[in-house]
C-alpha positions as CSV (number, residue, x, y, z in Angstrom):
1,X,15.3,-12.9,-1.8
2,X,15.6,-9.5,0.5
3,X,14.4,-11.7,3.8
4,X,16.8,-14.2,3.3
5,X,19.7,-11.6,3.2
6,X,18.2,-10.1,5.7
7,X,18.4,-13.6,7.8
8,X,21.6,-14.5,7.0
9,X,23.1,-11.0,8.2
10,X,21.0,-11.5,11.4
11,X,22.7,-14.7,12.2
12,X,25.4,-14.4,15.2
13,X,28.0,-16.7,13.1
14,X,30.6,-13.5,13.2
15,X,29.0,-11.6,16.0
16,X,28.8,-7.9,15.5
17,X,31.4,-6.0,17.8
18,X,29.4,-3.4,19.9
19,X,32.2,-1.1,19.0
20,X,32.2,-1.8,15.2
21,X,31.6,1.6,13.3
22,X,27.3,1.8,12.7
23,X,26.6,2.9,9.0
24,X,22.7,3.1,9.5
25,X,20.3,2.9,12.4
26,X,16.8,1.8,12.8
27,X,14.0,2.6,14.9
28,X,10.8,0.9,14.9
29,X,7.6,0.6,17.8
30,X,5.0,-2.1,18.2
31,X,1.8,-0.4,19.0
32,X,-0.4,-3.1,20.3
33,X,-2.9,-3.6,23.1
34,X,-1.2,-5.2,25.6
35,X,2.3,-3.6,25.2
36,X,3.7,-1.2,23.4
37,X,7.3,-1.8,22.6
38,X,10.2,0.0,20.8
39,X,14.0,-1.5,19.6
40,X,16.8,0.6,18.0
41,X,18.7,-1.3,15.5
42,X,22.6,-0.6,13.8
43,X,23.8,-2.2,10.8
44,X,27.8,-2.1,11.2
45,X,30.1,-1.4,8.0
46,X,30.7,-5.1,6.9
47,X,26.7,-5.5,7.2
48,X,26.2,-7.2,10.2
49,X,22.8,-6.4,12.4
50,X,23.2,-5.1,15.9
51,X,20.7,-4.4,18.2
52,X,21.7,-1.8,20.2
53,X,18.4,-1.4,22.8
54,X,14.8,-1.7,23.0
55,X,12.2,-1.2,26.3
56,X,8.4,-1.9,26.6
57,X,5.3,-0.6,28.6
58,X,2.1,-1.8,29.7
59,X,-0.2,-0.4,26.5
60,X,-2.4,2.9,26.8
61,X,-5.1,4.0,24.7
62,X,-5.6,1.3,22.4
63,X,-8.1,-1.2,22.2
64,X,-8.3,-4.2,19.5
65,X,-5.3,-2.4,17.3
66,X,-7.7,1.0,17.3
67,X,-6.8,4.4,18.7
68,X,-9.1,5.0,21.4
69,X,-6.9,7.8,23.1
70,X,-4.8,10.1,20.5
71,X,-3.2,11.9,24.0
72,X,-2.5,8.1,26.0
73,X,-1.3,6.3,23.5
74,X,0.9,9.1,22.5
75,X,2.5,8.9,26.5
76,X,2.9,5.7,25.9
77,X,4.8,5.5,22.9
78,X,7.4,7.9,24.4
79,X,7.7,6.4,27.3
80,X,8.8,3.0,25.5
81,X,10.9,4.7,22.7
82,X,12.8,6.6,25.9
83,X,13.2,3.5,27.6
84,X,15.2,1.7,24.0
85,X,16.7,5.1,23.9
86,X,18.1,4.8,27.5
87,X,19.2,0.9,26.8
88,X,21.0,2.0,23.5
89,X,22.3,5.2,24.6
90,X,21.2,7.0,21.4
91,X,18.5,9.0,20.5
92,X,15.9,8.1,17.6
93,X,14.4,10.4,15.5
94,X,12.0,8.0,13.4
95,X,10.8,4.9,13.5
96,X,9.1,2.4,11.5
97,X,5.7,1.7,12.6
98,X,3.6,-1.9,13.0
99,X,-0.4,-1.9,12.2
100,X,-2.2,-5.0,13.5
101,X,-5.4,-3.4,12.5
102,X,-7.5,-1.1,10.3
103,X,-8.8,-3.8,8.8
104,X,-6.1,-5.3,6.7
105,X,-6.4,-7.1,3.2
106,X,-3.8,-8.7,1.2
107,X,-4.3,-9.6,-2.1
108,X,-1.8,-10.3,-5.6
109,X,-2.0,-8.7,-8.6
110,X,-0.9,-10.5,-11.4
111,X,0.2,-8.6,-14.6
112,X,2.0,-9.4,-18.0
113,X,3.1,-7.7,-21.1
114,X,4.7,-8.1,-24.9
115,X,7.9,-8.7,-24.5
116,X,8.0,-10.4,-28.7
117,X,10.8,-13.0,-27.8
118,X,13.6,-10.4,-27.5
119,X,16.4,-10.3,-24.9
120,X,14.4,-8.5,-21.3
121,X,16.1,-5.0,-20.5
122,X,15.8,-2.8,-17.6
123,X,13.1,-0.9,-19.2
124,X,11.0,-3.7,-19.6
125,X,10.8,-4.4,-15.9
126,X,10.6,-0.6,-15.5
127,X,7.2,-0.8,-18.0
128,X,6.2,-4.1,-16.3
129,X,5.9,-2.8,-12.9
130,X,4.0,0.7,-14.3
131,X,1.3,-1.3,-15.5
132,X,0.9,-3.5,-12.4
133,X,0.9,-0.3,-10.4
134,X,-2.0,1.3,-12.6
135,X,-3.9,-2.1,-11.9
136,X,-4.1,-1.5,-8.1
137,X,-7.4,-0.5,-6.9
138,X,-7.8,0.4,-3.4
139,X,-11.3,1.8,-3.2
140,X,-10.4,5.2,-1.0
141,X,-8.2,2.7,0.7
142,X,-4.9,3.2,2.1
143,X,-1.9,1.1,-0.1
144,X,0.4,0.1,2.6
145,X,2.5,-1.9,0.3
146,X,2.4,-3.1,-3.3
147,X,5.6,-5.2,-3.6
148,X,6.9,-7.2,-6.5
149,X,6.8,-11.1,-5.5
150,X,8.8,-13.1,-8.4
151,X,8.2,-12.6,-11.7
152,X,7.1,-15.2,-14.7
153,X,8.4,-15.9,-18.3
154,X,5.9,-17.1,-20.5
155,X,3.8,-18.1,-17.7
156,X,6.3,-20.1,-16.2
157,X,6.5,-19.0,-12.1
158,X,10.1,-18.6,-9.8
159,X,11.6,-16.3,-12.2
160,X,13.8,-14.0,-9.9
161,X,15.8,-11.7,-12.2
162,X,14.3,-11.9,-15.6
163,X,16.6,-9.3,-17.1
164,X,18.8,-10.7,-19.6
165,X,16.6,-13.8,-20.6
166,X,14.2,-14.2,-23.6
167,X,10.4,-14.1,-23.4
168,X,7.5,-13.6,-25.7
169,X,5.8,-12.3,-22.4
170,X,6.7,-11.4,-18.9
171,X,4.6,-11.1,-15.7
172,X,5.0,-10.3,-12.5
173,X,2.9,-11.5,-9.4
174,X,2.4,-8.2,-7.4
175,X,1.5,-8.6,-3.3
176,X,-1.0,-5.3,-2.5
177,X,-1.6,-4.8,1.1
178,X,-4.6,-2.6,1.8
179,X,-5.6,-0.8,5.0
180,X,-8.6,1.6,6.5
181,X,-7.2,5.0,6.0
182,X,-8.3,6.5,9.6
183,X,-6.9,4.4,12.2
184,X,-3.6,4.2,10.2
185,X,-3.2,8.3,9.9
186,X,-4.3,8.0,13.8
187,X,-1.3,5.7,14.5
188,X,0.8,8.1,12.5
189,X,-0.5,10.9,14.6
190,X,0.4,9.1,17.4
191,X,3.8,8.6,16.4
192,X,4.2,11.9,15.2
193,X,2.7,13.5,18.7
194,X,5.6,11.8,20.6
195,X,7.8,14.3,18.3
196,X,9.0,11.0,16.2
197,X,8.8,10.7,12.4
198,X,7.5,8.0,10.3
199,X,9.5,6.0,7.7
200,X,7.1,3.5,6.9
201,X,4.1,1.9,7.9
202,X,4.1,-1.9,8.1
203,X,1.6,-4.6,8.3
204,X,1.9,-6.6,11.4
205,X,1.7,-10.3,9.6
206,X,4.4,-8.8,6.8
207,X,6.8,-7.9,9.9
208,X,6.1,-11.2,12.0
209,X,6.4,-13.2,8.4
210,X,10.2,-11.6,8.5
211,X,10.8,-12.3,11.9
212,X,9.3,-16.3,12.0
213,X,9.5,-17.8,9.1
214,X,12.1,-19.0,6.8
215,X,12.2,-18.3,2.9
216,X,11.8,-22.1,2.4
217,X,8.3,-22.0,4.4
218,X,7.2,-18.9,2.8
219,X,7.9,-20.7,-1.1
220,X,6.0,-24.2,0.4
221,X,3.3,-22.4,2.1
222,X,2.8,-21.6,5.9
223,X,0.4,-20.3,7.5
224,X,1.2,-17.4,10.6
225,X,-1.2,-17.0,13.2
226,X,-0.2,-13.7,15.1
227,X,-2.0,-14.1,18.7
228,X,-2.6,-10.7,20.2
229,X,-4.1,-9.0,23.1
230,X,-7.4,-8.5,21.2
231,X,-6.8,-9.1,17.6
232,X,-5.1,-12.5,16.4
233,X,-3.8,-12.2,13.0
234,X,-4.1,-15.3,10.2
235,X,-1.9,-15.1,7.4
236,X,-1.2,-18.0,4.5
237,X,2.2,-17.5,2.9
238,X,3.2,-19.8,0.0
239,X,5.2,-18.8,-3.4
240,X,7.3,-16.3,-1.3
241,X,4.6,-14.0,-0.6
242,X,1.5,-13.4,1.6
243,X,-1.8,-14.7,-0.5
244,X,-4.7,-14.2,2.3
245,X,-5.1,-12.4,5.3
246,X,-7.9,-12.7,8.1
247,X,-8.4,-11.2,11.4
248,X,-10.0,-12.7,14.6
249,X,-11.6,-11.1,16.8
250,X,-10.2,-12.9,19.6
251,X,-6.8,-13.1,21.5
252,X,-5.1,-13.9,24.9
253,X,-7.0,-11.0,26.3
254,X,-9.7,-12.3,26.0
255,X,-8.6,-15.9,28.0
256,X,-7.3,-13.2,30.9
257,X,-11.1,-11.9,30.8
258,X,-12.7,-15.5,31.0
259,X,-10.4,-16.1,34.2
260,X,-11.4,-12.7,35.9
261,X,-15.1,-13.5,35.5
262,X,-14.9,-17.2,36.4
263,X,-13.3,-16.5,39.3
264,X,-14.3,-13.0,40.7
265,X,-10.8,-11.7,40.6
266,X,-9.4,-8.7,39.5
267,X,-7.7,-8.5,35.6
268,X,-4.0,-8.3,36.9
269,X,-4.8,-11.0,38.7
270,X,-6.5,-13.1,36.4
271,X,-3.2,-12.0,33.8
272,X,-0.9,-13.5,36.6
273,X,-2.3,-16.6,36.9
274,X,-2.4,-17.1,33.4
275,X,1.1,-16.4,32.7
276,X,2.8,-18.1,35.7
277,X,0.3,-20.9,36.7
278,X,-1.5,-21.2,33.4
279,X,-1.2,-23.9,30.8
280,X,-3.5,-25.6,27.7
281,X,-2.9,-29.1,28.1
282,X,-4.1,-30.6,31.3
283,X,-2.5,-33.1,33.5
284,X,-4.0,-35.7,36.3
285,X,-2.2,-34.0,38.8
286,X,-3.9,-30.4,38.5
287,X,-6.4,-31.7,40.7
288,X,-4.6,-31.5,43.7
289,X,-2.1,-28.8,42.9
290,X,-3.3,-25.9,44.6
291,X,-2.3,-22.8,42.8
292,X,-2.2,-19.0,45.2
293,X,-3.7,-16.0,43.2
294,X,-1.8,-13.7,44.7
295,X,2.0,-13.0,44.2
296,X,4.2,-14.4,46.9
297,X,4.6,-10.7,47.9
298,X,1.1,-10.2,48.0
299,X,-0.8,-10.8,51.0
300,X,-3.9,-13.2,50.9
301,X,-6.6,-11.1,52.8
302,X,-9.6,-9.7,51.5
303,X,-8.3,-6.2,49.7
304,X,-4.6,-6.9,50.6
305,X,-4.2,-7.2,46.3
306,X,-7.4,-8.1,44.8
307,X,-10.1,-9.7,46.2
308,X,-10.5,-13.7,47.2
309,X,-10.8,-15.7,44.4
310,X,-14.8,-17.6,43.5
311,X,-13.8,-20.9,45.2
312,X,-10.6,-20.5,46.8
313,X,-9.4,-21.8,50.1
314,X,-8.8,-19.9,53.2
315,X,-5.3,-19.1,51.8
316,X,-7.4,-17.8,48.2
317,X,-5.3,-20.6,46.4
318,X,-7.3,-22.7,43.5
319,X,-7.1,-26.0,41.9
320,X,-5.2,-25.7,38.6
321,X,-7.4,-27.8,37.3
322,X,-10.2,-25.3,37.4
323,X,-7.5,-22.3,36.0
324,X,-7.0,-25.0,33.5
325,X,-10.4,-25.8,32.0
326,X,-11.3,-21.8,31.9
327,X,-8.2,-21.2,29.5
328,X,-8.7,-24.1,27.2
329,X,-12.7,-23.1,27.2
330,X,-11.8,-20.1,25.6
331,X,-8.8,-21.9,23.2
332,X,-11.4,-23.8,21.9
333,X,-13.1,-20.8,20.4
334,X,-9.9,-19.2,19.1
335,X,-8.6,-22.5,17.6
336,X,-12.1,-22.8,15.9
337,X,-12.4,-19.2,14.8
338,X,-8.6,-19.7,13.4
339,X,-9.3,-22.8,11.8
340,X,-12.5,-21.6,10.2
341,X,-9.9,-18.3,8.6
342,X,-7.2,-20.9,7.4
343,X,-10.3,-23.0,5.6
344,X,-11.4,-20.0,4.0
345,X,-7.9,-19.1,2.1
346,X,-7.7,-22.5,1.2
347,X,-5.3,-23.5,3.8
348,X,-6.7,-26.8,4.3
349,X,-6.8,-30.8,3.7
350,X,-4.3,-31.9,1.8
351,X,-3.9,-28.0,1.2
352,X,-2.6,-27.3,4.3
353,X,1.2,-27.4,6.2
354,X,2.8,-25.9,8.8
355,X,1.1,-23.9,11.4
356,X,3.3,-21.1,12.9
357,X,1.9,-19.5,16.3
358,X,3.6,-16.3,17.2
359,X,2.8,-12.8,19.7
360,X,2.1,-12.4,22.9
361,X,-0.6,-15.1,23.4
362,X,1.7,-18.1,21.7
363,X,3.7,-17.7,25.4
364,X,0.7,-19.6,27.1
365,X,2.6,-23.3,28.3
366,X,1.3,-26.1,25.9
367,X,-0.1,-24.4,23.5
368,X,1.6,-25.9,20.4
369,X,0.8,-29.4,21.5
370,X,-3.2,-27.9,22.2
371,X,-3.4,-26.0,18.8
372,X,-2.2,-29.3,16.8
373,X,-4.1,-31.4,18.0
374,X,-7.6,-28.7,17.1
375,X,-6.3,-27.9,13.9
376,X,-5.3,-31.6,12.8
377,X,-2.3,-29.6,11.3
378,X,1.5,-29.5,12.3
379,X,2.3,-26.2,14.6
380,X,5.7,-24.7,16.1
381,X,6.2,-21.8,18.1
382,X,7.4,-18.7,16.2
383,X,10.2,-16.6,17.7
384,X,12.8,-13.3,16.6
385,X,15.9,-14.9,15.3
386,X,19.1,-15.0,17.2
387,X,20.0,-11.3,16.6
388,X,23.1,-9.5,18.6
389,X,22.7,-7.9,21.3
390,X,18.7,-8.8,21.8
391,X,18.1,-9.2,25.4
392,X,16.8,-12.6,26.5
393,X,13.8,-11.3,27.6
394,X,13.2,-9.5,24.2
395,X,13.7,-12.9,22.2
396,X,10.0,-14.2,23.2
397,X,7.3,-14.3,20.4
398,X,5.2,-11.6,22.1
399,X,8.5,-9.3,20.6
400,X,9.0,-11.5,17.1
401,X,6.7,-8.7,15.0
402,X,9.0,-5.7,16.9
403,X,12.2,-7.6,15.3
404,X,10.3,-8.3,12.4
405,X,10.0,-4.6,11.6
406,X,13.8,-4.0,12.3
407,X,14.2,-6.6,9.7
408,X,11.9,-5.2,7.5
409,X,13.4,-1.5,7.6
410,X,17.3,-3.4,7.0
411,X,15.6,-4.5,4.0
412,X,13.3,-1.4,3.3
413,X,11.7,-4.0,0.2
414,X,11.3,-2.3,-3.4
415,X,7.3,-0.6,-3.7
416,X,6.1,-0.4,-7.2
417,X,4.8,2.8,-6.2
418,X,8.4,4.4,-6.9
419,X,8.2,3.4,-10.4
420,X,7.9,6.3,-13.0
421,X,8.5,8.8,-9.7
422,X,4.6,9.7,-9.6
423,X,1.8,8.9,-7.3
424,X,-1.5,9.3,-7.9
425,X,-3.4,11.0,-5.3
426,X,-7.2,9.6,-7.0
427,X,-5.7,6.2,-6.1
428,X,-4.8,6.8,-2.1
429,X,-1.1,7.4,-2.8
430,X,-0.1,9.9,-0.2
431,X,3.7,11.0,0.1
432,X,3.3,9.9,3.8
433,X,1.9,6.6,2.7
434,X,4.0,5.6,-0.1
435,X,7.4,6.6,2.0
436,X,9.2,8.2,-0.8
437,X,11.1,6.3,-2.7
438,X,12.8,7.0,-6.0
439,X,12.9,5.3,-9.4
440,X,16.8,5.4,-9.1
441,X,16.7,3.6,-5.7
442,X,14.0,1.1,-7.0
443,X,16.7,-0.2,-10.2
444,X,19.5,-0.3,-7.5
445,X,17.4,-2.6,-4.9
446,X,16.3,-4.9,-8.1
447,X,20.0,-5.4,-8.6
448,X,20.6,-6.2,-5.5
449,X,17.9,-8.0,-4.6
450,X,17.3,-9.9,-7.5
């Protein structure tokens, strides 16, 4: 399948020469809530992935994966395409674009047709994939993909190039990924205010899913929890394509809130402490480590960089202990709220597998071991593969979706929506929504990809 090419280009086996002559170039920006990050991707002439630079900077305007300040979060996404721009020393003109929010819904469409036990030509597939695109519904919705998964011969699943073989019917099993119209045309505004085009829109799970997992988890089934700022993402994947999709309100923001109130501090504070000191699993000695809420730069009066911590000593230090029981406080609620999403797409019981944590919040120390043991299930850390070039800070989950979209655009997967080189506005297929792609393109991916 396309990820697994994609994988096995991104693999530094025969590392890409920085020199090596660049045949394409990608752009793509991770517009979340936290941080807003940017990486410029090349693809050299023998097909190897480089990545040439990428930069981040502390989110503006955005809250929960929403646009809550068109002119902000428009500064922002500059500033962090310029900083990529600087590292790569090349200029962008577009980018591909991430959306964690606006409401997402996945869903697969399955469709047959007559095929009357003759041999499958190209213009079968051509009229398979017409009707599946007339089946998609979106309800004033916005289509941000509708992507042929595998196709089926007489019912029988896995079938990945069904041209040339016999069938009294063939299907195909369609993945349609749905989104609010409004907050994705004000992410594209964004975008486009920062005087950068848009190739594509893509959901945040799809992009992490490209990133994190392998095409042997995605066939078994695996289930992708994205952990944002605000917003933590489930996904189920199994038969090589996303099935459900939930969204919890919750994320490591909200753990960085819990800390600032127990404790009277300030939020950068509070964030500190949770990234150098903090940790889900408690140990006997957190008693008696004492832990300082300040930097070591930082002085420790009243005002010097946030006020004395609820508690502290005369140096405003705190027992870990008590940094320790506010985070997994709040863990319990996200591991219930997650476990309650995975139940309710059936990823569950003897139903259930591997448990993937990935973004920003899946940094927290311990929190594999934590999340196993609350969701009785099997859970790894998800991180970026090795890619050339990616800076070791950049190779962190809180930056897997940003290479996941890199991936992605290498790819740039077949849409159904090119098929028959028509779009039906009724149906919420905008030219800036369906990114243009042409039936000649579409027959030259299938070849290639299937």
């Amino acid at each position: 399948m396309a990820q697994a090419k994609t994988a096995a280009r991104a693999k530094p086996a025969k590392a890409a020469s920085p020199k090596a002559r660049l045949t394409k170039v990608f752009g793509a920006v991770n517009i979340g809530s936290f941080r807003i990050s940017a990486m410029i991707m090349g693809e050299t002439e023998n097909g190897d992935l480089l990545v040439l630079g990428s930069g981040h900077r502390a989110s503006q305007g955005l809250k929960r994966g929403y646009i809550t300040d068109m002119r902000a979060a428009t500064y922002a996404i500059r500033d962090a395409v310029e900083r990529a721009e600087k590292n790569a020393g090349q200029g962008i003109q577009s980018v591909w674009i991430a959306c964690a929010g606006a409401g997402l819904q996945s869903s697969v469409s399955k469709v047959e047709i007559d095929i009357g036990g003759r041999r499958i030509e190209e213009e079968d597939i051509e009229h398979l994939l017409i009707a599946a695109r007339d089946t998609i519904q979106p309800d004033g919705r916005t289509v941000l993909h509708a992507q042929p998964a595998h196709y089926t011969l007489d019912g029988a699943h896995g079938v990945a190039n069904p041209r040339g073989l016999h069938a009294e019917r063939l299907g195909v099993d369609v993945h349609v990924m749905l989104a609010d119209g409004a907050p994705v045309r004000n992410l594209m505004e964004a975008v486009q205010s920062a005087h950068l085009d848009v190739e594509g829109v893509v959901a945040a799970p799809l992009a992490a899913g490209y990133a994190c997992l392998s095409e042997e988890e995605r066939e078994l089934g695996v289930a992708l929890v994205e952990i944002g700022s605000d917003v933590s993402n489930v996904s189920v994947f199994a038969g090589g394509m996303l099935l459900g999709l939930r969204a919890v309100q919750m994320g490591s923001g909200d753990i960085t809130d819990a800390i600032a109130s127990a404790f009277g501090i300030r939020r950068f504070q509070a964030e500190r402490l949770k990234c150098v000191s903090g940790s889900a699993i408690a140990s006997p000695s957190d008693h008696r480590e004492m832990i300082p809420v300040n930097g070591p730069n930082d002085g420790w009066e009243e005002g010097a960089s946030g006020p004395v911590a609820r508690g502290a000593d005369d140096k405003n230090r705190i027992p870990r202990a008590e940094l320790v029981s506010v985070i997994t406080g709040q863990l319990s609620q996200l591991t219930l709220e997650i476990g309650k999403a995975l139940k309710e797409m059936g990823f569950s019981g003897a139903r259930s597998g591997q448990v993937v944590l990935t973004g920003g919040g899946a940094e927290l120390a311990g929190l594999a071991e934590y999340a196993q043991s609350a969701l009785g299930m099997p859970v790894r850390i998800g991180r970026a593969p090795s890619l050339t070039g990616l800076p070791e800070a950049h190779a962190t989950p809180g930056f897997a979706t940003l290479s996941g979209l890199c991936l992605y655009a290498a790819d740039d997967p077949v849409d159904i929506r090119a098929v028959g080189g028509r779009y039906s506005t009724a149906h919420g297929f905008g030219a800036a929504e369906s990114g243009g792609f042409g039936l000649s393109r579409l027959f030259r991916a299938l070849k290639e990809y299937f």
